[in-house]
C-alpha positions in Angstrom: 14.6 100.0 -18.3 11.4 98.7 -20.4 13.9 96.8 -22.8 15.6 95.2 -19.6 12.6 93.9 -18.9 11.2 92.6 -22.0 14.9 90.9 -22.9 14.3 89.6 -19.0 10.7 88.3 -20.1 11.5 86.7 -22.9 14.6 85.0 -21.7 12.1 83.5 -19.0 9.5 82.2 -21.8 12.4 81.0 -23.9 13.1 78.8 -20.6 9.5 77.4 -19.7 9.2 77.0 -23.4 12.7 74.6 -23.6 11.1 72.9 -20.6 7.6 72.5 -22.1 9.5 70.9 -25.3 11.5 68.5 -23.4 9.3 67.2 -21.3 6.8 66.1 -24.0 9.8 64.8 -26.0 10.1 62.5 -23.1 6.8 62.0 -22.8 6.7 60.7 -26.5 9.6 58.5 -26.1 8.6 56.8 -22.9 5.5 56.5 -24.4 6.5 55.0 -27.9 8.8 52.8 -25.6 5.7 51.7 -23.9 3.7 50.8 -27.1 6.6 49.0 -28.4 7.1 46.7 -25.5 3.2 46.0 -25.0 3.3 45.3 -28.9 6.4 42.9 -28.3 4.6 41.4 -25.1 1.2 40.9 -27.5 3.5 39.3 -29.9 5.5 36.6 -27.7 1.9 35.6 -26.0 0.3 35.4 -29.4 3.0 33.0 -30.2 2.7 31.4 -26.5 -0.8 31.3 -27.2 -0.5 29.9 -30.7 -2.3 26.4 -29.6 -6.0 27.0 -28.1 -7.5 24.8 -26.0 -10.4 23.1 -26.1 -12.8 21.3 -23.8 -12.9 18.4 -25.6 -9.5 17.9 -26.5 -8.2 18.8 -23.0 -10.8 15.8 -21.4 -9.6 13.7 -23.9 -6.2 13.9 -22.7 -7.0 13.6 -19.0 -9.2 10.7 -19.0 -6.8 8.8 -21.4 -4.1 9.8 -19.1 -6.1 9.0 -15.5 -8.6 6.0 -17.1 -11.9 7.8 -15.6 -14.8 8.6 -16.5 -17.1 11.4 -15.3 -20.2 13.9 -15.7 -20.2 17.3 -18.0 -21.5 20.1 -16.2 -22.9 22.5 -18.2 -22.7 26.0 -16.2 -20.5 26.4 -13.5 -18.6 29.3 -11.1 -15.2 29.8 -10.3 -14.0 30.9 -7.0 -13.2 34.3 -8.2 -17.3 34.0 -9.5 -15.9 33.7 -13.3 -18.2 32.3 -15.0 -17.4 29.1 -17.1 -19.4 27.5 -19.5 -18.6 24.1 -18.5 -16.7 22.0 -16.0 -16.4 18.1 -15.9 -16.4 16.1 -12.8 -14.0 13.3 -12.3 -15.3 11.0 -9.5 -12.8 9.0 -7.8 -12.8 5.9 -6.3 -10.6 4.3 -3.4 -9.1 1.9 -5.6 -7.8 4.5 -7.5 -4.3 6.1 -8.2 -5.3 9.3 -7.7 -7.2 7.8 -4.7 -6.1 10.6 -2.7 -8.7 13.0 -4.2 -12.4 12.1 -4.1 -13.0 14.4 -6.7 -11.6 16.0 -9.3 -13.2 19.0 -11.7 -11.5 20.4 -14.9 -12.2 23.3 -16.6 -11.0 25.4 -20.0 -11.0 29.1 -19.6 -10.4 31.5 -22.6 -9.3 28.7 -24.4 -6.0 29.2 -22.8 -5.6 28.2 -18.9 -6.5 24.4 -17.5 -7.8 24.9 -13.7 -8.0 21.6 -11.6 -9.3 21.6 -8.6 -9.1 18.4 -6.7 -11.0 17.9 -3.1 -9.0 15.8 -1.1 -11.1 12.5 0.2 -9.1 13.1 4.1 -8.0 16.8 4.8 -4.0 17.6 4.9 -2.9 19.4 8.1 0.0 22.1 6.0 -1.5 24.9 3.3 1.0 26.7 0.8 -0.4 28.7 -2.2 2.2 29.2 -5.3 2.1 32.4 -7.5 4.1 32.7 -10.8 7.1 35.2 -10.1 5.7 37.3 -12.6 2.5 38.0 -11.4 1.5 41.7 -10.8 -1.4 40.7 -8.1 -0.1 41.7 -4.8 -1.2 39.1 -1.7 -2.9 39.9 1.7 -0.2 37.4 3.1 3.3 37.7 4.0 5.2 35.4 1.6 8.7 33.1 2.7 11.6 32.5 0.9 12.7 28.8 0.0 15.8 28.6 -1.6 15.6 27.9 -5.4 12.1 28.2 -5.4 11.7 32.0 -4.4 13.5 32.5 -8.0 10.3 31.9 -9.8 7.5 31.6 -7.6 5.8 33.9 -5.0 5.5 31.8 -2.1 2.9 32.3 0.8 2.1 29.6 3.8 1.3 29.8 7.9 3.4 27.3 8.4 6.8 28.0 6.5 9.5 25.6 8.6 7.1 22.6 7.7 7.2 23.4 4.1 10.4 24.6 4.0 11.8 20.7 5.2 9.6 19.5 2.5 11.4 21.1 -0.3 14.2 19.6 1.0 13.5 16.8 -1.1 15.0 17.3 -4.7 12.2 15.2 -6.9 9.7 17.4 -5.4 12.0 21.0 -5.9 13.1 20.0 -9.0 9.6 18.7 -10.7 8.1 22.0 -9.6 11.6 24.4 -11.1 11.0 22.2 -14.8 7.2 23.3 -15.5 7.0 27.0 -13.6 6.9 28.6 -17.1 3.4 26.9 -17.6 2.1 27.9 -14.0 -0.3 30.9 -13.4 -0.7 29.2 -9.5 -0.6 26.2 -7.2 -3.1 26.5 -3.7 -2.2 23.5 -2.2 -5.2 23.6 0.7 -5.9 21.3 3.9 -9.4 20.5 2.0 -8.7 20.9 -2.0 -6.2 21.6 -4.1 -6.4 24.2 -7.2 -4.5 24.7 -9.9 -4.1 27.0 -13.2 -1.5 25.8 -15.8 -1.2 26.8 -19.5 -0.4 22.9 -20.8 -2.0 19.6 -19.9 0.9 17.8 -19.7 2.3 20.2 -16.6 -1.6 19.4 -14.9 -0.7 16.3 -15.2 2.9 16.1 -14.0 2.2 18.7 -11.2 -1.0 16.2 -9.8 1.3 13.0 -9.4 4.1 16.0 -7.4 1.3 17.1 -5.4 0.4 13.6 -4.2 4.5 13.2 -3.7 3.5 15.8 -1.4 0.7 14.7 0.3 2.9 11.9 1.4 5.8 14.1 2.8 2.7 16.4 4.5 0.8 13.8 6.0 4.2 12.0 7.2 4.1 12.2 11.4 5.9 15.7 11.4 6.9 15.1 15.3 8.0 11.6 15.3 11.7 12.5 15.2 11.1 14.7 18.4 8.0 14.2 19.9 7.8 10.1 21.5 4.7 8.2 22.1 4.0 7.3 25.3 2.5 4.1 26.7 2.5 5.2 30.4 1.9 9.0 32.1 3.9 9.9 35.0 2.9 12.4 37.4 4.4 16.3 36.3 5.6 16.7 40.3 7.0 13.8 41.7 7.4 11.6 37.6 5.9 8.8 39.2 4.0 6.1 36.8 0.6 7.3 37.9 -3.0 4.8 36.9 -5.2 6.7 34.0 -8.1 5.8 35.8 -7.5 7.9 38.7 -7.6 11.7 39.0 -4.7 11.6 41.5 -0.8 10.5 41.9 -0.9 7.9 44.7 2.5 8.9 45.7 2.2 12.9 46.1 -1.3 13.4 45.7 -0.8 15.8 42.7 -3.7 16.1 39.7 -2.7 13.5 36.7 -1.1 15.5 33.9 -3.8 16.6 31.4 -3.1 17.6 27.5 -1.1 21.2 27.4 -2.9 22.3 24.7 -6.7 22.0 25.4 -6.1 21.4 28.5 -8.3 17.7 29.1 -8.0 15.0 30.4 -5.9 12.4 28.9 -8.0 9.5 29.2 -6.7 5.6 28.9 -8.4 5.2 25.6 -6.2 8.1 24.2 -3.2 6.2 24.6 -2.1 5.8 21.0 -2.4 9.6 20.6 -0.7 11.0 23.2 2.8 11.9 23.1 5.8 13.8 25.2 7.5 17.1 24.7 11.5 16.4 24.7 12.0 20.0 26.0 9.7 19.9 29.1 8.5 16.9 29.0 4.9 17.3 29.2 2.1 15.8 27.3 -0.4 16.4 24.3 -2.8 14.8 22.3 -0.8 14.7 18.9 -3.5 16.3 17.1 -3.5 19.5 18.9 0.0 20.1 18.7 0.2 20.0 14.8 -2.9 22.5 15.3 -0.6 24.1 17.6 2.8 23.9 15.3 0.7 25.6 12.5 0.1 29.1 15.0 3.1 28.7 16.8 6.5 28.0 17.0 6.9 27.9 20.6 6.2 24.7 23.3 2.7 25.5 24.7 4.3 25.1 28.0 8.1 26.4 28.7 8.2 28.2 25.4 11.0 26.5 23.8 11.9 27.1 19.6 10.0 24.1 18.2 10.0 25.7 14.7 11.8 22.5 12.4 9.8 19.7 14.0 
């Protein structure tokens, strides 16, 4: 009985032991897979990386390319609070190409990455921030999928149907699809816009598509849909009713106020007001882009407005 247990015993050790010896034969081959993918990695980025860039060389490049001038600053802060050693400060001026922007500053970092960030001289009413594909940072935001785009980039916005028409356009798909490889990301902010590229020719090329932008952004985004109005007419009986007077003169019902912030829609507001198509009722134009970026409902009858 004491041999049957002692061939039992060591029949059980003789198994833990094969299992002890293969799992740290897959622990060494996982991890020599590791080391030899992180040492293939190291050696594709070295060769990336083969070109370092300088501060000097870099501003040479973009003043050549832009014909400006500007100011060295000698310590400056990121917005992740990285510090750099120095930034230069394009000013721009109205008569400007790159008018747009009303100032432009350029920094080197690790003598690798260009980051532009360029305040816009009238805010844009759309956002969209662009993250290379291959980026391991994971986002607060919920990200959309554009066709094409979604292949490469990580993709985050509020207002996805807006930008989603915009990429419509193949110039501006196609300009950002031929330099992705050199993008780390694009913010593309109502106040500023910020980018990090590995080459100075794609900072370049991506500023003059982000101004192709700008144009498609700041393009009335409700003209198709939403119509101007030169007149009000009263909500209950659609009588022309006066501006100037708080009540229809046929039914006696209020004057039609703006369905959004819920004011008056005085005479001088003309230009700015328009019409719903589905309902019919009115808004300052203003609020309902304010309103288009929260919502893809009418304020009033709740109608889909998502692809004005």
């Amino acid at each position: 009985m004491r041999d049957l247990d002692q061939t039992i015993l060591g029949v059980i050790l003789a198994v833990v032991s094969g299992i002890v010896l293969v799992f740290f034969a897959l622990f060494y081959h996982f991890r020599y897979r590791r080391r030899k993918q992180l040492h293939y990695k190291d050696t594709v980025r070295k060769k990336f990386f083969k070109k370092s860039l300088s501060m000097k060389e870099t501003l040479s490049y973009f003043s050549n390319n832009w014909d400006l001038s500007g100011k060295l600053v000698e310590e400056v802060y990121t917005d992740r609070y990285e510090h750099v050693e120095e930034a230069y400060i394009f000013n721009i001026e109205e008569s400007h190409k790159l008018s747009s922007f009303s100032k432009i500053r350029l920094t080197v970092e690790d003598g690798k990455y260009i980051r532009i960030r360029a305040s816009w001289r009238e805010s844009i009413p759309y956002s969209i921030d662009f993250r290379a594909k291959k980026s391991n940072i994971e986002w607060y935001l919920l990200g959309i999928e554009i066709p094409v785009m979604s292949e490469v980039y990580r993709i985050f916005t509020q207002s996805p149907n807006i930008w989603k028409k915009i990429f419509k356009d193949n110039i501006i798909l196609n300009r950002f699809l031929d330099v992705h490889k050199s993008i780390v990301f694009i913010f593309i902010r109502e106040e500023y816009v910020e980018l990090l590229v590995l080459d100075e020719r794609v900072a370049i090329d991506l500023i003059l598509t982000v101004l192709l932008i700008e144009e498609a952004v700041r393009s009335p985004t409700l003209e198709t849909k939403a119509t101007k109005v030169e007149k009000l007419r009263c909500y209950n009986c659609r009588d022309f009713i006066d501006p100037t007077e708080e009540y229809c003169n046929k039914c006696n019902s209020p004057r039609p106020i703006c369905i959004v912030c819920h004011l008056d829609l005085r005479i001088t507001e003309m230009k700015e007001i328009v019409t719903l198509p589905c309902c019919g009722v009115y808004a300052h134009r203003s609020h309902l882009n304010k309103w288009l970026k929260i919502k893809s409902q009418c304020p009033n009858c709740l109608a889909d407005i998502s692809d004005w």
